[in-house]
N, C-alpha and C positions, 0 to 999 in steps of 0.2 A: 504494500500500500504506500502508496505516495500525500506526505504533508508535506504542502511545497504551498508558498503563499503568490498569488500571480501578480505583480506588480511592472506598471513600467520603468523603464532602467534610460537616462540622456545616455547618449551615445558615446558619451569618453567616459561614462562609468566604468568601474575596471567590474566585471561581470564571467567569469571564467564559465566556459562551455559547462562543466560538470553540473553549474546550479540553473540550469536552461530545464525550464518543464518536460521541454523537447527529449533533451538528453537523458533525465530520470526516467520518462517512458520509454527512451531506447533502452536502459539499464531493465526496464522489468522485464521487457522481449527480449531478451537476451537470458534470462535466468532459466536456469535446468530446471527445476523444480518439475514435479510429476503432476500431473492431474487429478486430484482423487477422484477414485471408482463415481461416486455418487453425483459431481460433476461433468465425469462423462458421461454418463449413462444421459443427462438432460441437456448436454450439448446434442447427442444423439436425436432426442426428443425434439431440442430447436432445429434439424437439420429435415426429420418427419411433418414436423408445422412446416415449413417453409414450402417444400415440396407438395406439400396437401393446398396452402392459400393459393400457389400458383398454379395449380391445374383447376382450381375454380377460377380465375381470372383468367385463363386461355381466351378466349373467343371475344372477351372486352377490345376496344379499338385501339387505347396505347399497349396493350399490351403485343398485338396483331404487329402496331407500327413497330417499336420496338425491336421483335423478333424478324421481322421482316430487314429491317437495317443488320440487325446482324447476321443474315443467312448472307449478306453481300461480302462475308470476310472470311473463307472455308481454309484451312489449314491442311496442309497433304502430309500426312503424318510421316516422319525420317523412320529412317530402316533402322535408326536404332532404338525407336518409339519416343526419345525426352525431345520434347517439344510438340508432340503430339494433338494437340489441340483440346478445346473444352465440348461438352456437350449442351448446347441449348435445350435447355429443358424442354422433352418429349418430339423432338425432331434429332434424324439421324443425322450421322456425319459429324464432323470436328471444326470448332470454328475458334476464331483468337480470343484468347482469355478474356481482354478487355472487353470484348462485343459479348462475349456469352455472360459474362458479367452482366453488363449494360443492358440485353433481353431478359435475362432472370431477378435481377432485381428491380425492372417495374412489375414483370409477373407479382412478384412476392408485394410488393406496396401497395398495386392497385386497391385493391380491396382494402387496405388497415385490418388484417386480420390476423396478423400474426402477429407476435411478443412486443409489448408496452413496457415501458420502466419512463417514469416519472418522479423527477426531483424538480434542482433549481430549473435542469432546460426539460427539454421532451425528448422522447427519444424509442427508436423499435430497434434494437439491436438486434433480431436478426437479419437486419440489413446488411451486416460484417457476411451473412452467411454467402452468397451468390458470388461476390468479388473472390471469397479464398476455396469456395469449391470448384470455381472455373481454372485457377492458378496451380490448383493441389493436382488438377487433371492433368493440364498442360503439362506439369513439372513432375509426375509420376508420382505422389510423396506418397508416404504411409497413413492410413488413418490413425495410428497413433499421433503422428506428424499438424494434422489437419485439427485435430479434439485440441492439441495445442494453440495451435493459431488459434481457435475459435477461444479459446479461454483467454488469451490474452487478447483478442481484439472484445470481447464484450467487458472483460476486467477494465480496461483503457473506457470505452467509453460510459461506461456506469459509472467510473469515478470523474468524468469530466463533468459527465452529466448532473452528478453530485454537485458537483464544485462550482462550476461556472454556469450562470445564466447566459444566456446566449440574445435571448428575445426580447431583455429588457433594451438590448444595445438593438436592437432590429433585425439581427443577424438571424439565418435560419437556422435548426438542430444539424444541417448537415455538416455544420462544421465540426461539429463531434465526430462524425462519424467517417471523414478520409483518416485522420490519423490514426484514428483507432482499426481499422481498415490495413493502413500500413502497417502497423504497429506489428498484429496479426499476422500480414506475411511474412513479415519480418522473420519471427520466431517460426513459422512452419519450415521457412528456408534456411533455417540458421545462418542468418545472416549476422554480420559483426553490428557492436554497436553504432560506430560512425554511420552504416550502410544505413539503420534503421532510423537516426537522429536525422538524418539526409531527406530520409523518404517523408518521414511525418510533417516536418516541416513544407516540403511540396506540396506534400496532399493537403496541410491546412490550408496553407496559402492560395490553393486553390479550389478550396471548397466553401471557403467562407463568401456564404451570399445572402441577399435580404430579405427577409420573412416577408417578402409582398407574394412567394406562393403556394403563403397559408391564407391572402387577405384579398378583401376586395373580388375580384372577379377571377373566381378560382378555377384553375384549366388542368388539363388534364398534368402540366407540369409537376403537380403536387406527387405523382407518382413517379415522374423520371430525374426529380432531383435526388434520392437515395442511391438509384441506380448509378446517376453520373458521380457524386461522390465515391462508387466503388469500382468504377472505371477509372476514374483519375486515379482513386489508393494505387492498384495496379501500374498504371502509368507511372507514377511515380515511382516508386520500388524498381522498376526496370532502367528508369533513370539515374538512379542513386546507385545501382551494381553497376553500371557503367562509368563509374566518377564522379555523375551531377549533383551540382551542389545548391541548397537552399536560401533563400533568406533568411538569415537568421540573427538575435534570439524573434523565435516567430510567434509568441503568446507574450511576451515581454515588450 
């Protein structure tokens, strides 16, 4: 668990990487720590919910659009199966983690039927779920591997969501939900902590947007912003194993 107070820091503050939010979260994605039995077993449970909301939203029209954009991204899986592609939920074939991401999690939104958690912000964490089962395809992992991610991507954002109000600033819940997203593959890939401090920081930076689509004249968007925050997590983390670096401190 992280007590970290979020404050901003002028810019010739002396402020060392280590006490960056950013980096304490890379530190928990990064920790061995085992899963208990009792927590897998309802990671499992959020992985059945998800899968169950989204074949009752099949036939709704963003979820149509949606899957429709992603069948235009097909992956020809290598001969030696890593990089293989993800599966868009209930359609054959392999397609890029980020698109299969990106159709599965409006599937899973559409409706608001799946898992709630409510503090200072709002929040349906199993939105983390769609971004790291498309990744965990792609990149072959274990299911043990996968129960990790998901523990740490819903850990990260239940304690943001704790922590930080997001709505009072105008901001939407999706900003919870790229870092904790990255956070998530992070640990499925053991990935180091820089990789992870790198990626979170992307993914907030680019998922932080304004609660106008919860307001006002509400469009079908309210379902494809959970999704793009778990396309960008993705994006991001591919970027950050590649070198790229973030702005940072980036909640500070």
């Amino acid at each position: 668990m992280i007590n970290h107070k979020v404050r901003t820091h002028r810019s010739a503050e002396d402020f060392p990487i280590e006490e960056h939010l950013a980096h304490k979260i890379a530190q928990i994605a990064v920790d061995p720590v085992e899963v208990p039995e009792q927590t897998a077993e309802m990671i499992i449970n959020r992985v059945i919910d998800n899968a169950a909301v989204s074949a009752a939203s099949v036939t709704r029209r963003p979820v149509t659009t949606a899957r429709a954009q992603a069948l235009r991204h097909p992956v020809a899986p290598p001969a030696d199966g890593v990089g293989a592609g993800s599966q868009v939920f209930g359609v054959n074939g392999a397609y890029s983690p980020e698109w299969a991401a990106w159709a599965n999690g409006v599937a899973v939104r559409e409706l608001d039927f799946h898992d709630t958690f409510l503090a200072a912000e709002y929040s349906h964490p199993g939105d983390n779920i769609p971004p790291l089962v498309a990744v965990s395809q792609h990149k072959g992992v274990s299911g043990r591997d996968l129960i990790r991610g998901l523990a740490t991507a819903y850990e990260v954002q239940i304690d943001l969501v704790r922590g930080i109000s997001l709505h009072k600033h105008k901001i939407d819940h999706v900003a919870h939900l790229g870092p904790s997203a990255a956070a998530g593959i992070g640990t499925m890939l053991g990935l180091d902590v820089d990789t992870i401090y790198q990626a979170v920081g992307q993914a907030l930076h680019l998922t932080t947007a304004t609660r106008q689509s919860r307001k006002g004249q509400i469009s079908s968007w309210k379902a494809y912003a959970p999704a793009l925050a778990g396309k960008v997590a993705i994006e991001a983390v591919d970027r950050a194993m590649r070198g790229e670096g973030a702005p940072s401190p980036i909640w500070e």
